[in-house]
N, C-alpha and C positions, 0 to 999 in steps of 0.2 A: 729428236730422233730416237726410235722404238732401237736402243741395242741388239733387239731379238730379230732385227728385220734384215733384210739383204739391202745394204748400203744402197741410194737410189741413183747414183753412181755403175751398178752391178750391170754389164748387160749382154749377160747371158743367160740362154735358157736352157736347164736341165735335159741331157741328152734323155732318149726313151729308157723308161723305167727308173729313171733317178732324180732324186729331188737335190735341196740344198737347205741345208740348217744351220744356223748362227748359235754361235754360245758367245759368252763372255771371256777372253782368254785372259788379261792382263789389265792394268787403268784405263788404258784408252786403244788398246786393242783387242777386236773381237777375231775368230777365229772362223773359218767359212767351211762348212764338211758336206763332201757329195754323199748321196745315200744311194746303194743302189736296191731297188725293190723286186729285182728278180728273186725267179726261186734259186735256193740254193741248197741239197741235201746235206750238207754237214752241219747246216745251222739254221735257227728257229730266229736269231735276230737277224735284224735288215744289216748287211755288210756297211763299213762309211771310211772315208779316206779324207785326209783336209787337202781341200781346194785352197786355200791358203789365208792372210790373213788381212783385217783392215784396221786400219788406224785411223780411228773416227775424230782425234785434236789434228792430222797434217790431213788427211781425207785422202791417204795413200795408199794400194795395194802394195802387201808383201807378199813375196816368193813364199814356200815352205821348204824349209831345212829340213825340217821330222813335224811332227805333230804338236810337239813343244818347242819349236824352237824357229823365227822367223827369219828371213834370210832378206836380199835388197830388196828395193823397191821395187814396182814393175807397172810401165803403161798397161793398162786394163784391155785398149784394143791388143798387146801382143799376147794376152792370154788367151785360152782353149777355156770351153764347159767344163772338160775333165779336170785342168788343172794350173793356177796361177805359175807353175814353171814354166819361165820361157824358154823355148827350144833353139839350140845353138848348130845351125846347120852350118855345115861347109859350101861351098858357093855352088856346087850339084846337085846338094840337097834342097837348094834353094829352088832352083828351076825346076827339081822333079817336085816338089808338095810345096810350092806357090811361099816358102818364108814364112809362114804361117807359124 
């Protein structure tokens, strides 16, 4: 497996105007960063956030704590495009945006 590739595990696709790039973070964990390609007048570089992180020896998604620092594990179906945190709804929140 290409380190520099999105796990083929991954499967989500880039909301519009954003991509996704892999780095190397750790021995056996890589790091997953949304890019977003809109314009933006404060800045001439493309903005990027980490979508969070993968562990290519157990073949497990992690949460993101910060950018350095990875947090539990996480089924890949309860994650978003935007971002490997799962979201902790109250059980209203559940029935108005489907648990997702």
């Amino acid at each position: 497996m290409n380190f520099l590739e999105l796990p083929p595990t991954f499967i989500h696709q880039p909301p519009e105007n954003c991509s996704y790039e892999v780095s190397s973070f750790k021995r056996n964990l890589i790091s997953i960063w949304i890019l977003n390609h809109s314009n933006f007048i404060y800045t001439d570089s493309t903005p990027r956030a980490i979508w969070g992180f993968y562990n290519t020896k157990t073949e497990r998604y992690l949460s993101p704590i910060s950018s350095t620092k990875q947090g539990n594990s996480v089924d890949i179906d309860r994650t978003t495009p935007y971002s490997a945190m799962v979201r902790n709804l109250n059980p209203l929140e559940s029935v108005l945006y489907g648990g997702v």
